[in-house]
C-alpha positions in Angstrom: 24.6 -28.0 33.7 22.5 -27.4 30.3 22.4 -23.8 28.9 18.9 -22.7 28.7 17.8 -22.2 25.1 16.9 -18.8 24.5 13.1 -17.7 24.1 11.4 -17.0 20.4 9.0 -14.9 19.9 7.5 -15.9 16.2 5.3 -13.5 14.9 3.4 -15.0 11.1 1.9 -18.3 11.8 1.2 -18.9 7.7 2.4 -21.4 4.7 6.1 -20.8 6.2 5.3 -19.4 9.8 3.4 -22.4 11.1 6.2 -25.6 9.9 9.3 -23.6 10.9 7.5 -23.2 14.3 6.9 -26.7 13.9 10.7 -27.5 13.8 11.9 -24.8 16.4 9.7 -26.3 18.7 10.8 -30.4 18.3 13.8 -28.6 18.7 13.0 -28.0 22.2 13.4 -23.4 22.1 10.8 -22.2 24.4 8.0 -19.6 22.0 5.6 -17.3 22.2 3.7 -17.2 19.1 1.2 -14.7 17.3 -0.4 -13.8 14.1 -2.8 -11.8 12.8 -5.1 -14.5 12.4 -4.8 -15.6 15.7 -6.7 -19.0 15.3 -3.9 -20.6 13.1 -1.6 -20.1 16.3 -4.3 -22.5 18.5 -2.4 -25.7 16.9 0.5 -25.0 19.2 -1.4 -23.9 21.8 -0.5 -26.7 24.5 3.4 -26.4 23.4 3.7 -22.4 22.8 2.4 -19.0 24.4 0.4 -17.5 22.5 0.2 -13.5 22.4 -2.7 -11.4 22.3 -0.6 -8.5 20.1 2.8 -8.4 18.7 4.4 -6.2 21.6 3.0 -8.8 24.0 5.0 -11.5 21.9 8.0 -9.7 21.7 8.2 -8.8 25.4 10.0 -11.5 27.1 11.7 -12.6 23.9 15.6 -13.3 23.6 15.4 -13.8 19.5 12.3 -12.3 17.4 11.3 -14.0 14.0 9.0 -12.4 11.8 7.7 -14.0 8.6 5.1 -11.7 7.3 3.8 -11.8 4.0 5.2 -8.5 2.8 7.3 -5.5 3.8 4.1 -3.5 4.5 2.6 -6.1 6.6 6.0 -6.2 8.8 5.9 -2.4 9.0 2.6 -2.2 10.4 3.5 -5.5 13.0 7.0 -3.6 13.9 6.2 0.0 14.2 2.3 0.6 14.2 1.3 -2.5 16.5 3.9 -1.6 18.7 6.5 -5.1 17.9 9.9 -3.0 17.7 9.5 -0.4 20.3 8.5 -3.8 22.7 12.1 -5.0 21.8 14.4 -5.8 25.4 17.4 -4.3 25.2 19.8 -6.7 24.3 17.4 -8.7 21.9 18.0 -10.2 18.3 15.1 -9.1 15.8 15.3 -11.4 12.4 12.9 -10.6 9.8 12.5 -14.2 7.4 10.3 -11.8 5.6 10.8 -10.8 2.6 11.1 -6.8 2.3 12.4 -4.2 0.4 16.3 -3.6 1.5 15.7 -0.1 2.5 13.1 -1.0 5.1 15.0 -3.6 6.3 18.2 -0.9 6.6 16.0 1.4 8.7 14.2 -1.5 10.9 17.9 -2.5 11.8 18.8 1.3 12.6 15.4 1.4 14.5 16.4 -2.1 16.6 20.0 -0.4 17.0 18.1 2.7 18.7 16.6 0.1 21.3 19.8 -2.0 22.2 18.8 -4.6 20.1 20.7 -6.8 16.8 18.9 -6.9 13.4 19.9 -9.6 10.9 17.3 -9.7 7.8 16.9 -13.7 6.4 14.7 -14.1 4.0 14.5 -17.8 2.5 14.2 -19.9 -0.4 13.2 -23.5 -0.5 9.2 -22.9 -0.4 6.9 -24.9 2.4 8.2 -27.9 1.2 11.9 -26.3 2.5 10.0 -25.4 5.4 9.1 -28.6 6.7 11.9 -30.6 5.9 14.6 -27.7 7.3 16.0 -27.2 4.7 15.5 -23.5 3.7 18.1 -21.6 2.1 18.5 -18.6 4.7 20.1 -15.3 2.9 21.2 -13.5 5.9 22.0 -9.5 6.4 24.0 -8.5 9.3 26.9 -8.3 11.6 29.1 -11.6 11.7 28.2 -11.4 15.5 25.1 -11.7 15.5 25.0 -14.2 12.9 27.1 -16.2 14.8 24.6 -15.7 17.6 21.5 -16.6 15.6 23.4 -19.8 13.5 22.1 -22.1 16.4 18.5 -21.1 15.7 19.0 -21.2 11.6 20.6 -24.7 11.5 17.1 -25.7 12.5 15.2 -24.3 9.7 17.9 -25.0 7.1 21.3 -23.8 5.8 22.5 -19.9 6.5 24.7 -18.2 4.3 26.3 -14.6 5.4 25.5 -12.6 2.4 26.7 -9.1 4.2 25.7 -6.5 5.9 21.9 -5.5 6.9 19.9 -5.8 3.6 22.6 -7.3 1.6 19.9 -11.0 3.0 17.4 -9.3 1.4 19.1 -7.8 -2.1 20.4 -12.0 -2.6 16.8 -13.1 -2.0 15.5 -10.7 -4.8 18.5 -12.5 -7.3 16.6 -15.7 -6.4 13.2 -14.5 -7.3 14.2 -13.3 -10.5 15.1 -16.4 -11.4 12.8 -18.4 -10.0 10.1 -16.1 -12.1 11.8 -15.8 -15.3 12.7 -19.5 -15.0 8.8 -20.4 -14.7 8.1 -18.2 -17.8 10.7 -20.0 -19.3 9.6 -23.6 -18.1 6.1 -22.6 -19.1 6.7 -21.3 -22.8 9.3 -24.1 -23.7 6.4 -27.0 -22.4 3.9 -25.3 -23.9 5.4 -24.8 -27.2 6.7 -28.5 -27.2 2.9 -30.4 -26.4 1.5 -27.6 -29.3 4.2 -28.8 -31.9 2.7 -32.4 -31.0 5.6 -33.8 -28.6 4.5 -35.4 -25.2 5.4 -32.6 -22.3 5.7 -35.6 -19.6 8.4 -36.9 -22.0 9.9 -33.7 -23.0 10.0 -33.0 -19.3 12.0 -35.9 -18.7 14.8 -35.5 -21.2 15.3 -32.1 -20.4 15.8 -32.9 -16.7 19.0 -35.1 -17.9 20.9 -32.2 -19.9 22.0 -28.7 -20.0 18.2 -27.0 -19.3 17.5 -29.2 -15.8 16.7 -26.9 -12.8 14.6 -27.0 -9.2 11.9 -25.1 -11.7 11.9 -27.8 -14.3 11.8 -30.7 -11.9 9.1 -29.3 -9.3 7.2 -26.9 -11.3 7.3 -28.5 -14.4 6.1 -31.5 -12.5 3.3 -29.3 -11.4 2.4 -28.1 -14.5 1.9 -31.1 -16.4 -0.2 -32.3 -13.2 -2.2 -29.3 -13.1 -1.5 -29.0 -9.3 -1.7 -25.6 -8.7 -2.7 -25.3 -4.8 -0.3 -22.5 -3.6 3.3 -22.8 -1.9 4.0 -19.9 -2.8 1.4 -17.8 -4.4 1.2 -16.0 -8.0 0.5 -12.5 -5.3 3.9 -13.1 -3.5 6.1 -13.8 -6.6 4.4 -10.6 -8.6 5.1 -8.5 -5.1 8.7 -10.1 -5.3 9.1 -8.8 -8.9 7.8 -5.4 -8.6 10.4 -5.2 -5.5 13.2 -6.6 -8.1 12.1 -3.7 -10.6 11.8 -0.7 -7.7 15.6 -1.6 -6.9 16.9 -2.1 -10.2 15.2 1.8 -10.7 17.1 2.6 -8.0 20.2 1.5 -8.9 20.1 2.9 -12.3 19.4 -0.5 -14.2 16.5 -1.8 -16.5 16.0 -5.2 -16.6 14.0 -6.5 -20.0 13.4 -10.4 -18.5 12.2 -9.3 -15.2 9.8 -6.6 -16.4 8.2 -8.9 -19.1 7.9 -11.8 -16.4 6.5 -8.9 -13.5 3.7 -7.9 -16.8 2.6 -11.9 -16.9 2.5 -12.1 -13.0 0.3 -9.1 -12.9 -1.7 -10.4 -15.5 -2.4 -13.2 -13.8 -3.5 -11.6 -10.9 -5.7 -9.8 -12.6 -7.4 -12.8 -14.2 -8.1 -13.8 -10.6 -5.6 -15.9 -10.1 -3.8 -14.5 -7.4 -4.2 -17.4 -5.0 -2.8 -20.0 -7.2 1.0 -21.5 -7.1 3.1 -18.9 -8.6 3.9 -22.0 -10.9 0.2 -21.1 -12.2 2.1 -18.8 -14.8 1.2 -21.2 -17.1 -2.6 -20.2 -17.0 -2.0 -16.8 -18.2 0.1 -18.1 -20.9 -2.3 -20.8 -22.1 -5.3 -17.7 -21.9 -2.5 -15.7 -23.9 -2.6 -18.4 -26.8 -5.6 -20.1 -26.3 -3.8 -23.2 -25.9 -3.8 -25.6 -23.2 -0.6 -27.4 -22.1 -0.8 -31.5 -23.3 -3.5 -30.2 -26.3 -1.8 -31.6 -28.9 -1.8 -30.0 -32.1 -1.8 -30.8 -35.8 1.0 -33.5 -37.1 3.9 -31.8 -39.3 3.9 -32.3 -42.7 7.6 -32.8 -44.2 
C-alpha cells in the first residue's frame, strides 16, 4: 500500500511559480493551481485544477505554496481575497515569497488562529534554480513542520532550517544584499577595466580563477558582457528586496552604507525605465552614470 501524496494548492503561476509547478507535478503531488493572471495557469490545465480565486485553491489543500511577487501582493491573496481564512484546519501554509519578516510573523500567528502550520521559504537560485530544483530554500518555522514539508522541498531544491517563523525570511534578505552589492561591484570593476583599455571577456575570465570569483561574476558578469538582459529576476524585485534590507536594518537600529548606495542605483534604474530588465541590468545605470559603455575601449596609457 502507497501513501497518498498530499494535495498543493500553488497560488503565483510566474518566472518561479510556473517551473517549480512544473517539478511538483513530474513529481507526481496532486495541485490545484491559481494566479492572478489566470491564463498563465491554462499550461497545466490537463495535469492540475485550476481555481477560480485563491480561497477556492486553498480549500481542499493539505500544503499551500505561495510565490507572489511581493509581501503586498501575498497580503492581499492571504487576507483580502480570502486565501488564509480558506485554510483546513490542520493545513501547512508556506510562503516561497519573499516578504518582510514581520508580515510573515503575523501570517503564521494568523494560520496558528485557524489550526494550521506556517513555515516562510523564500529561495535563492533564480528561474534557472527553479527549473533544474535546485533552489536554495531559507526556511522559518517549527522543526515539525519542516520535517513535514522536507518531502515537498527536496523537489524544488535544498532546505536549510534557518529558525523560527521569519528567521527564512531575515537569511533571504542577507542573500540579497549581496547579491545587489556584488552586482554593483561586478559592474564597476568591468566597467572600469574595458575603460582603462583591458578586454572585459578576458578580465572576466581571470578573475573567475582567483580570490574575486563568485555566482555574480560567473552568471552576471557573463550577462553583462553579452548584453543579455531579459529578466530572471527583475531590476523591480531586487530594488523592493533592498528597500526591505534598509526598513529592517532601521528597525534593528543599524545603517548600512553598501546597501543604501546599491538601493539609490536600483532605484535609479527604475526610474530610467528599466524596471523590467535583469536586476544584472545595474550596469545600464552605471554606464548612463559615466557615459561609458561596457567593452568601449578607451585611450591607450602613456608610460
Amino acid at each position: 500500500m502507497t501513501n497518498k501524496l498530499p494535495r498543493i494548492a500553488f497560488l503565483g503561476i510566474g518566472l518561479m511559480g510556473a517551473p517549480m509547478t512544473r517539478n511538483l507535478l513530474d513529481a507526481g503531488y496532486p495541485m490545484t493551481l491559481w494566479n492572478r493572471t489566470a491564463s498563465k495557469c491554462e499550461l497545466f490545465a490537463r495535469e492540475a485544477t485550476l481555481a477560480a480565486s485563491p480561497a477556492e485553491a486553498v480549500a481542499d489543500a493539505d500544503i499551500v505554496i505561495t510565490m507572489l511577487e511581493n509581501g503586498d501582493v501575498v497580503e492581499q491573496v492571504l487576507m483580502a481575497q480570502g486565501g488564509l481564512q480558506a485554510l483546513r484546519a490542520g493545513a501547512l501554509l508556506i510562503d516561497m515569497s519573499s516578504v518582510q519578516p514581520s508580515l510573515a510573523r503575523r501570517h503564521a500567528e494568523l494560520a496558528g488562529e485557524q489550526g494550521a502550520g506556517y513555515i516562510d521559504a523564500p529561495v535563492s537560485g533564480g528561474t534557472l534554480g527553479a527549473a533544474e530544483a535546485r533552489l536554495s530554500i531559507m526556511a522559518g518555522g517549527s522543526e515539525a513542520d519542516i520535517v513535514r514539508a522536507r518531502p515537498v522541498f527536496d523537489v524544488l531544491g535544498r532546505v536549510t532550517r534557518i529558525g523560527p517563523v521569519g528567521a527564512g525570511q531575515l537569511a533571504k534578505l542577507a542573500n540579497q544584499a549581496i547579491v545587489g552589492i556584488t552586482i554593483g561591484a561586478v559592474s564597476e570593476a568591468l566597467l572600469l577595466a574595458a575603460r582603462g583599455g583591458a578586454d572585459p571577456v578576458a578580465v572576466r575570465e581571470a578573475l573567475l580563477g582567483g580570490f574575486a570569483g563568485s555566482r555574480i561574476l560567473e552568471l552576471h558578469g557573463q550577462r553583462m558582457i553579452d548584453r543579455d538582459f531579459a529578466p530572471g529576476a527583475p531590476a523591480r524585485i531586487q530594488l523592493k528586496d533592498m528597500r526591505m534590507i534598509l526598513d529592517e536594518a532601521r528597525a534593528e537600529g543599524l545603517t548600512l552604507p553598501l546597501a543604501q548606495q546599491v538601493h539609490n542605483e536600483y532605484l535609479a534604474l527604475v526610474a530610467n525605465g528599466h524596471s523590467d530588465v535583469d536586476h544584472s541590468g545595474l550596469l545600464l545605470e552605471l554606464e548612463h552614470l559615466n557615459g561609458a559603455l561596457l567593452g568601449s575601449v578607451g585611450p591607450a596609457r602613456k608610460e
